[in-house]
C-alpha positions as CSV (number, residue, x, y, z in Angstrom):
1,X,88.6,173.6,123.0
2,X,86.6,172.8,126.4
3,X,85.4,169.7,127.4
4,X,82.0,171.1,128.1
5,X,80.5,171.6,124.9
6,X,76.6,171.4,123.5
7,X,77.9,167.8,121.6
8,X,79.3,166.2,124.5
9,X,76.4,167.5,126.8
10,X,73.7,166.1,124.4
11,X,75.4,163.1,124.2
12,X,75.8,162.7,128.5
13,X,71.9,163.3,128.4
14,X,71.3,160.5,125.7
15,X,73.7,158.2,127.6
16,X,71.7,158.9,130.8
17,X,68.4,158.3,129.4
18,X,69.4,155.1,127.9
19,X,71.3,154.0,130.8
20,X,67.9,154.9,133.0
21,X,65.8,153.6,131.0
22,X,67.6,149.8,130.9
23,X,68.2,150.3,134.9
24,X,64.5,150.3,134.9
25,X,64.1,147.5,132.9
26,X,66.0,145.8,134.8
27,X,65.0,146.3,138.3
28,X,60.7,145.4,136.9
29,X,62.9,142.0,136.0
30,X,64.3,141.6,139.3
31,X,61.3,142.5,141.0
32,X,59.1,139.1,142.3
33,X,55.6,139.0,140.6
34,X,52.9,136.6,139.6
35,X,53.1,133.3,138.1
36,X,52.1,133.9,134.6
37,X,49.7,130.6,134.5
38,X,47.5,130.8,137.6
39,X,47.8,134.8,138.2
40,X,49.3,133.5,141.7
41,X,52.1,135.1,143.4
42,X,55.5,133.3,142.9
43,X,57.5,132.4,145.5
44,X,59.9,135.5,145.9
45,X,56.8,137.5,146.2
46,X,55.5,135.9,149.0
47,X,58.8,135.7,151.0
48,X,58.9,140.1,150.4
49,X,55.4,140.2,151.8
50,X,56.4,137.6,154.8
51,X,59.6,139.8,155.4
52,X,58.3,143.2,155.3
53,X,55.1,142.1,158.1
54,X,57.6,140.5,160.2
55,X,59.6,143.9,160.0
56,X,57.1,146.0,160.6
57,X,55.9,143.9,163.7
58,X,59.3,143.8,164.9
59,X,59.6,147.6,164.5
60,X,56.1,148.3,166.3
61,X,57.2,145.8,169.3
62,X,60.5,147.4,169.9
63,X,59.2,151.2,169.9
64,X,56.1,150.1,172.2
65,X,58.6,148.6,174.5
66,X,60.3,151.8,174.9
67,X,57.6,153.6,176.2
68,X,58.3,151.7,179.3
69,X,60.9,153.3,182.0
70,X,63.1,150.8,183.3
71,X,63.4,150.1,187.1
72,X,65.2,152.1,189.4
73,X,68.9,150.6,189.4
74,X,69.5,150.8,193.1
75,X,66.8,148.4,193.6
């Protein structure tokens, strides 16, 4: 007998897909959205958007910033 059989693998592929499918599920939960009553987006959607422009300006500042060369060290 092998472990590796047509059975087991069918089974492994319908575990997978169901797992996938409800890790999917789950992470649209997680995700922040709109408020269901006025279309508007909730709070944890706002805080993402805040977080990810801050980032990206953070990001853009510190590679701009090392464009620069630094001073000559014996002066």
């Amino acid at each position: 007998m092998s472990i590796f059989n047509r059975r087991n693998a069918l089974l492994g592929w319908l575990t997978w897909l169901g797992v996938k499918t409800a890790a999917k599920q789950k992470a649209r939960q997680a995700l922040p959205g709109v408020v269901e009553d006025s279309k508007r987006p909730n709070k944890g959607a706002i805080a993402t958007a805040v977080a990810a422009v801050v980032g990206v300006l953070w990001f853009w500042r510190k590679t701009s910033s090392s464009d620069e060369l630094p001073p000559p060290a014996g002066e």
